[in-house]
C-alpha positions in Angstrom: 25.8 -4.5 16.3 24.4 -1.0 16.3 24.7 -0.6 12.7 23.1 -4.2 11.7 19.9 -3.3 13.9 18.6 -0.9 10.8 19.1 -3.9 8.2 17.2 -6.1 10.8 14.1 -3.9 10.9 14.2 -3.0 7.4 14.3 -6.6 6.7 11.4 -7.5 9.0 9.2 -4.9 7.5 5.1 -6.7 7.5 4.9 -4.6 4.5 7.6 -6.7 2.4 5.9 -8.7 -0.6 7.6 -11.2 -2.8 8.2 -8.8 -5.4 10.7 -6.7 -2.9 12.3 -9.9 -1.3 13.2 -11.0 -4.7 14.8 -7.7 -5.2 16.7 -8.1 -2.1 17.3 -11.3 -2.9 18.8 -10.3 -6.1 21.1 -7.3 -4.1 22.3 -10.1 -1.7 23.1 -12.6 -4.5 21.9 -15.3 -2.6 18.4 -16.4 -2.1 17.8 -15.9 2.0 14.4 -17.0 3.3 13.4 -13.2 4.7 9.8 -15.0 6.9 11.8 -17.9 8.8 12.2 -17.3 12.4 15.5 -18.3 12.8 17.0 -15.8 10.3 20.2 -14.7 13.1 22.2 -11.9 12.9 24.9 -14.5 12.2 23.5 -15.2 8.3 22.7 -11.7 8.0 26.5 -10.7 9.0 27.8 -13.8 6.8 25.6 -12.5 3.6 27.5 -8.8 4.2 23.3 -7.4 4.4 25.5 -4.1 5.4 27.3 -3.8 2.6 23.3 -3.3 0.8 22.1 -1.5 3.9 20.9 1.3 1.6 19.4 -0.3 -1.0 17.3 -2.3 1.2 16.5 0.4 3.2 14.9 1.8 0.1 12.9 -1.6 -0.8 11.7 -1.7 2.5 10.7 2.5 2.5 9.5 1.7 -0.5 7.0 -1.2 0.5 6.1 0.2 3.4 4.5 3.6 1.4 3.1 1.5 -1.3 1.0 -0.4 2.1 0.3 3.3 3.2 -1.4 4.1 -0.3 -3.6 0.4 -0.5 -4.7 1.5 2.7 -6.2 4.8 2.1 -7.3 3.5 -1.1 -9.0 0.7 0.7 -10.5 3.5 3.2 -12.3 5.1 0.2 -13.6 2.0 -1.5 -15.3 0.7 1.7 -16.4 4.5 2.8 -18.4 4.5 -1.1 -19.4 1.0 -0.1 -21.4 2.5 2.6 -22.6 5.8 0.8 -26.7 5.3 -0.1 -27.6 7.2 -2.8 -30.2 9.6 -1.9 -33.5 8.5 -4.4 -36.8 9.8 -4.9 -40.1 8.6 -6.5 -40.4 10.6 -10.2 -43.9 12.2 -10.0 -46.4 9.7 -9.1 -45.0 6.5 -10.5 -44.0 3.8 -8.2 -41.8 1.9 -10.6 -39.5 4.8 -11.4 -36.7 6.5 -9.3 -34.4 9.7 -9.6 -31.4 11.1 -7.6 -32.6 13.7 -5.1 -30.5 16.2 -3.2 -27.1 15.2 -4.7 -24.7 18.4 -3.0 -23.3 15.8 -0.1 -23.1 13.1 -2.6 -21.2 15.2 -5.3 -18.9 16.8 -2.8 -18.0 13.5 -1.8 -17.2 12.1 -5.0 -15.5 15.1 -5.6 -13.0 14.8 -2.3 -12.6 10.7 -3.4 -11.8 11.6 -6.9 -9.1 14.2 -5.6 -7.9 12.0 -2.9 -7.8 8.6 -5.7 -6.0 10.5 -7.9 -3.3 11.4 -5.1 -2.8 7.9 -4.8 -2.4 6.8 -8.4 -0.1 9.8 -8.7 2.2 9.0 -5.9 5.7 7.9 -6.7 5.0 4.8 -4.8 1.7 3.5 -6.8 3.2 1.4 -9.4 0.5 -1.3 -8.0 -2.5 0.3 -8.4 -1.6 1.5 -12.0 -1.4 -1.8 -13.7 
């Protein structure tokens, strides 16, 4: 039982989509419903889930990293949501409105651009490329 408790918490992982069940589904050559609360130990033993224990180890790492790199994504999107531009009337007309003091604003963008392109670069960002 003490080796089947790895398979169980790799197949429980939230960060599971459909795209990485059907790839387990496609390891275990049978389709097995992965979000039913009955799912036993029983079915898991019968459909020989050791025997894969690796490979859905690594679908489940695999999901789990890809969730890690939405969020921080996610982080910078809603931290530029909140970012006011600093602006300025341009001489004496009302109607008309330039960027003032810009070094906080382009240090930031700076740090997000570094940070974004992390993320796309990451092993685990097939998502956010396409």
């Amino acid at each position: 039982m003490k080796d089947t408790l790895p398979d169980v918490t790799y197949l429980r992982e939230e960060a599971l989509k459909d795209n990485h069940k059907a790839e387990i589904n496609k390891l275990l050559e049978k389709p097995i419903d992965l979000d039913q609360e009955d799912l036993t130990l029983e079915t898991l033993l019968l459909m020989n889930v050791k025997a894969h224990k690796d490979e859905i180890g690594e679908i489940s790492i695999w999901a789990w990293k890809e969730k890690e790199l939405f969020n921080q994504f996610k982080k910078y999107e809603e931290e530029w949501k909140l970012t006011a531009l600093p602006v300025q009337m341009y001489k004496d007309n009302r109607d008309v409105f330039i960027l003032a003091n810009i070094d906080e604003l382009t240090e930031f963008l700076e740090e997000s651009l570094l940070q974004i392109s992390n993320i796309v670069a990451a092993k685990y960002s097939a998502p956010f490329r396409s």
